[in-house]
Structures are given as C-alpha cells and as structure tokens.
TILOVO-447736 format. One record per residue (C-alpha): x, y, z; residue number from 1. Coordinates in steps of 0.1 Angstrom, whole numbers. Layout:
% TILOVO-447736
   east  north     up  resi
      X      Y      Z   NUM
...
//
This chain:
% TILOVO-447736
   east  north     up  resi
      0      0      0     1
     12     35     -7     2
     24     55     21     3
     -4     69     46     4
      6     95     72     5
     -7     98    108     6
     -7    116    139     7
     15    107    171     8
     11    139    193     9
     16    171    173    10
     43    154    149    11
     34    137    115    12
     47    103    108    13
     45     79     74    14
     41     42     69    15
     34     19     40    16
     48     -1     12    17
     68     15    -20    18
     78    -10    -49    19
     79    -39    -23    20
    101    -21      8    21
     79    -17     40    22
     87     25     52    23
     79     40     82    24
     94     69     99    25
     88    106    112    26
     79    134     92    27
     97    159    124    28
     71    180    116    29
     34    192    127    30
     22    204     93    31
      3    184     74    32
     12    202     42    33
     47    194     49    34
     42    162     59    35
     25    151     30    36
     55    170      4    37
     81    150     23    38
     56    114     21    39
     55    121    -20    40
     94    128    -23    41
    103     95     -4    42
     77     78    -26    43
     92     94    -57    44
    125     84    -41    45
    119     50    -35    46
    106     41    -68    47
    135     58    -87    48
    156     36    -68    49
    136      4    -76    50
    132     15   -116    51
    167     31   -118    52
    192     15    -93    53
    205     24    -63    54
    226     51    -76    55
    192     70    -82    56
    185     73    -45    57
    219     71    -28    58
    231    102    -11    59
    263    118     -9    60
    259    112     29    61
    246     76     27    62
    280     71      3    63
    304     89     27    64
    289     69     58    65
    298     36     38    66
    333     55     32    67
    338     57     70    68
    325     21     81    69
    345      6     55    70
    378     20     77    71
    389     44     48    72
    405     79     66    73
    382    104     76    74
    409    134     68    75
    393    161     46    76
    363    146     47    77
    338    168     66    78
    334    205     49    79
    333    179     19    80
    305    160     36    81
    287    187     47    82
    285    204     14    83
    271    174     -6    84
    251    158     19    85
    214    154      9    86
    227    155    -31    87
    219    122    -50    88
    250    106    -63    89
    235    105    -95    90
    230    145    -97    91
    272    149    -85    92
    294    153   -120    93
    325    166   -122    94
    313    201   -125    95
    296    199    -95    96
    329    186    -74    97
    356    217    -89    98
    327    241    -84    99
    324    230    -43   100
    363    228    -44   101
    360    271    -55   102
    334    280    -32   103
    351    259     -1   104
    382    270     -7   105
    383    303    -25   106
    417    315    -14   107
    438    283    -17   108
    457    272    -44   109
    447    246    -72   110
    468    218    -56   111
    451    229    -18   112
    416    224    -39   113
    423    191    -53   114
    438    179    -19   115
    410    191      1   116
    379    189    -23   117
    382    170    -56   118
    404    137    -38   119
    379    130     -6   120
    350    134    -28   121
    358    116    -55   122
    371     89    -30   123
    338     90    -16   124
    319     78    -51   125
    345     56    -64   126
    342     36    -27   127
    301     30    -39   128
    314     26    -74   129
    334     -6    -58   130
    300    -12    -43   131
    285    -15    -69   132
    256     12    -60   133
    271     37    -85   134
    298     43   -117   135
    329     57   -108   136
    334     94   -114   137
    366    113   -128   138
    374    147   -123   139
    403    168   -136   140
    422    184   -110   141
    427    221   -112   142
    458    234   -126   143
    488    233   -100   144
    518    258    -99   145
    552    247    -99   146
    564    263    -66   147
    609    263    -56   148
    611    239    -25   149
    629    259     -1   150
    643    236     23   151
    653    238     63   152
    688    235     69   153
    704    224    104   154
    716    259    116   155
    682    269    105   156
    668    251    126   157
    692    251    152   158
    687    290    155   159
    653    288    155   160
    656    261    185   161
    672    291    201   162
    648    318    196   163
    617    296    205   164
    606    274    234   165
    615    242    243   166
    585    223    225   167
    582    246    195   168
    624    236    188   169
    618    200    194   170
    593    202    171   171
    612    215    145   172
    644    193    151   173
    619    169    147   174
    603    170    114   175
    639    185    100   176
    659    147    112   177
    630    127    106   178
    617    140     80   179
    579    143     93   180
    549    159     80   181
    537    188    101   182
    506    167    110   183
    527    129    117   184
    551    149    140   185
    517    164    162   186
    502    129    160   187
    532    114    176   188
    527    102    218   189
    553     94    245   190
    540     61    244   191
    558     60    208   192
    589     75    214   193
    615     50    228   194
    650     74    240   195
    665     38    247   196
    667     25    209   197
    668     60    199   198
    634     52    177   199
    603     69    172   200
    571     53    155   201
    556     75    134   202
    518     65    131   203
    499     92    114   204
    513     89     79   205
    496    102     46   206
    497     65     26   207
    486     49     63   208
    518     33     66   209
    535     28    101   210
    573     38     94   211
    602     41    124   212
    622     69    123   213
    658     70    143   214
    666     95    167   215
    699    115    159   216
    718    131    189   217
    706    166    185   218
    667    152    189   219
    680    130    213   220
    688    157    238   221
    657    179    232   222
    634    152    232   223
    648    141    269   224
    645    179    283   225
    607    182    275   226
    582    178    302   227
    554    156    294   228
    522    174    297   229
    492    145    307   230
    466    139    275   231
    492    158    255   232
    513    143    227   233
    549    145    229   234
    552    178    215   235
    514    191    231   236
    503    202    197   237
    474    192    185   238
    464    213    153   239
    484    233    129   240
    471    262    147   241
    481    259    182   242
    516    268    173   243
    514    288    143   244
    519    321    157   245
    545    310    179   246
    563    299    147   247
    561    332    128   248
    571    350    162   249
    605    327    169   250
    614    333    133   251
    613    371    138   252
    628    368    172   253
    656    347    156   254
    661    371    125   255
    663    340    100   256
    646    336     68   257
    605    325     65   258
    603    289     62   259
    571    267     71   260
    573    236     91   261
    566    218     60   262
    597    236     45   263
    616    210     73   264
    603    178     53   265
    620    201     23   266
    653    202     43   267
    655    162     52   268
    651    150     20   269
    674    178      3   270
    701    174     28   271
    705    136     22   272
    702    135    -13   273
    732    163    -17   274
    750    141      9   275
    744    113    -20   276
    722     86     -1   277
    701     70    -33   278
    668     86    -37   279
    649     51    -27   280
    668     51      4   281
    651     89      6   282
    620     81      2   283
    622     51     25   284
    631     66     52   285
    604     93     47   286
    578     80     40   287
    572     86      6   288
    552     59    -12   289
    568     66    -45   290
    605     73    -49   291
    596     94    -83   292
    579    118    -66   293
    611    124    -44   294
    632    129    -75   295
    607    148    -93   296
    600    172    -61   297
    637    175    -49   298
    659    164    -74   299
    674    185    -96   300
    700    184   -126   301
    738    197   -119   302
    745    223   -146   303
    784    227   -147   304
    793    217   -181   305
    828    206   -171   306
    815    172   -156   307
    815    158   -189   308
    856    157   -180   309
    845    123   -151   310
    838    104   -188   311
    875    104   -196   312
    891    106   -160   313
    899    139   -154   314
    903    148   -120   315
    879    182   -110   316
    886    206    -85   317
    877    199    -47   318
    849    223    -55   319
    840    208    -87   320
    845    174    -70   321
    822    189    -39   322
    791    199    -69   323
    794    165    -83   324
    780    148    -54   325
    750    173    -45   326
    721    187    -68   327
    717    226    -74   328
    702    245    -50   329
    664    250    -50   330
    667    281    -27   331
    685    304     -6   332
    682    297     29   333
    696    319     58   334
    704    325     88   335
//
C-alpha cells in the first residue's frame, strides 16, 4: 500500500509499502502540508531507486557513511560532507565537485583544492562505485603551480631552537631529522617514542603506513628535556594552529629567513640527497610511497658543463669534485 501519514502527538509520521520495501518513519514535523510533500518525495524516491538503481536514490551522505564504516580515513572529509550531503550521487558530475572545491576553498591554491575537495569526494563515489551502487566518477584536477622547494637547513633550525621554546624547537628538530609531515610529527605520543633505541614510531602517515624513524643526537637531547604534559602528545600540539603564531614570532625573534614547518620535510630530503644517499633510500626513510615523486619534487639536474671531463678521468677541483655529489640548489636559505 502507498504511504499513509498519521498523527502521534503534534508530529506527523509515514508508513506503507513503495515497490515492495515496507517505510515507516517521522515526518519531524506538525504540518500536514509538509508532511505530505516529504511522504510524496520518499515515494518518488523509493521508486527511482527500484526503476533506476541504487545510484538514483543514494546520497552523498549515505556514500560517505559507507566510506567511513568501510575504515577508509576520515581526513578532509567533513566541509566535503557537509556540502554534498542530501545531493543524490546520480546529480554529482564533475562540474559539480571543482565548483564545491572554488566555493570551499576560495583563497587556496589549485593543488590545496584538489587535496581538500576533488580527492575526498571523488574517494567518496568511487568507494560506492566498488560497491557496486554507482559508476565511478573522474574529475580533472585544477591546474597546479610549480612552486621552488625551499628547504630547512640544520643551523636553521638550530637557531630557530634558540629563539623559541622548548616544544616549539623540538618540534622542528623533529620533522627536519625525521623527515615528518607537520601533521605525523603532532600525532606522535610518548608512548611512541622510545630514547632507549633511539626510535620513534611514526603513526599518522599520509599513505597509512606505520614507518620508524631513528633518533639523531641533536633530537636525542631535546626530546629528553621536554616535560610531558598529561593527554598531551609529545610535542602538546594538537592542530596546525596551536603553534602557528608562535612559529612566525620565533622566526622574527631569531632574525632568519620565513620557512614553514613543511619547508623541514623540504630540508631532510634535500640534505640527504646532496649528501648522496640514493633517492629510494630517501623516500624510504620518509615515507614517501613513490620514490619518483622524491626525484621529481627535490631532485634537480647539476649544470656545470665541465663534468662531462668524469667520462675520460679527469680529475675536478675539490669544488667541482664537492658539486658533483650534491644537486643545485632549490633556494637560498639563511640564517
């Protein structure tokens, strides 16, 4: 039987039968007139669904809670959510995604857009595509700039550990040896940091790979003279914006050159690939899934025309001999 509304209290509630699938619920409302709009759009819903698939009645929302259950991560996910909610997968296009990305994010760049908006929605659909409730969706990413990695050196970061507390330097000592993300170093806990083997577990990592990261001698020592602060992570962070400020003062205090925390990631790789450790090794030790990107992101091409001269044995310069071993620079960093 169709759906038939009725009264409990002031508040309108449904029930019936729609192309074989027994529906009851509340309408949350006490006007009839609304009521009886929602009753006909379920109906309308419900038979879409049984004539069209279940792509015609899915929601974004229904599609991001299957997302979550199935254990995928939740990171990015909820401005997304909360923008496409109530939409039908069937109504989403690619159009729809780059226009959400422009209106959520209207002062980032195209690679901040396509991180943030076009990659945990289309994850979303493509998770109900392997469901089989829905095709898969593409979506060209916006256009991304070509920006100079500027990386972190060690007395960087050593006079920045002097201009800034104890927890702020630790914290960049610690992404600079380890080669942490901002967000894998704030995620880190005492209960993963182990001064005896000198080891830290890094949990929180972008491809959700659990990687061990050794503890150099510098770290070593300002690791051992934080406090620990109860419920707090090793370094008491816990979102990019509870030390942001404090990073932008210690730089001015220190009188050394802007970098980001990121730029310390920038500085780990750099500084061991002009120390020539193999670009695998690299991106082993941090935690890049895909060595390529590593050489793509930080490696960069020698120009000096005399090192044609190592083909026939020529001996170069300590200097020469010194550029041979390490990349050009990607930036000027100083102190």
């Amino acid at each position: 039987m169709p759906l038939k509304l009725y009264q409990r209290g002031k508040v309108w509630h449904y029930r019936g039968t729609v192309a074989g699938r027994r529906l009851r619920g509340s309408c949350k409302t006490a006007d009839k007139a609304i009521a009886s709009r929602q009753v006909a759009e379920i109906e309308t819903r419900e038979w879409r669904g049984n004539f069209d698939g279940p792509a015609a009645v899915l929601t974004f929302a229904q599609a991001a809670m299957l997302y979550r259950k199935a254990g995928k991560s939740p990171r990015y996910l909820a401005p997304v959510e909360d923008y496409l909610k109530d939409m039908l997968i069937m109504d989403i296009n690619a159009g729809t995604i780059k226009q959400m990305g422009i209106e959520l994010f209207p002062n980032c760049s195209g690679a901040s857009r396509n991180r943030l908006a076009i990659v945990p929605a289309q994850a979303i659909i493509n998770h109900a595509a392997e469901l089989q409730l829905c095709p898969p969706i593409r979506v060209k990413r916006f256009d991304e700039e070509t920006k100079e990695k500027i990386p972190a050196t060690l007395e960087w970061v050593r006079a920045f550990m002097a201009a800034s507390s104890p927890n702020l330097g630790a914290f960049a000592m610690f992404m600079y040896l380890t080669g942490c993300r901002p967000s894998e170093a704030i995620a880190v806990q005492w209960d993963d940091v182990d001064l005896g083997t000198r080891t830290a577990l890094i949990r929180e990592t972008k491809g959700g790979t659990e990687r061990t990261a050794h503890i150099p001698d510098p770290l070593f020592v300002a690791i051992a003279n934080l406090p620990q602060v109860p419920g707090r992570g090793l370094f008491v962070y816990r979102a990019y914006g509870d030390f942001q400020h404090a990073w932008d003062d210690a730089i001015k205090r220190a009188g050394i050159k802007r970098l980001t925390p990121h730029c310390m990631r920038h500085g780990f790789a750099t500084g061991l690939l002009r120390r020539g450790l193999d670009v695998l090794t690299v991106a082993h030790l941090g935690g890049w899934k895909d060595a390529a990107q590593v050489l793509r992101t930080y490696g960069h091409a020698n120009k000096d025309r005399k090192l044609t001269d190592l083909l026939i044995g020529t001996e170069l310069t300590p200097a020469e001999t010194n550029n041979a071993r390490k990349p050009r620079k990607t930036g000027t960093t100083s102190i």
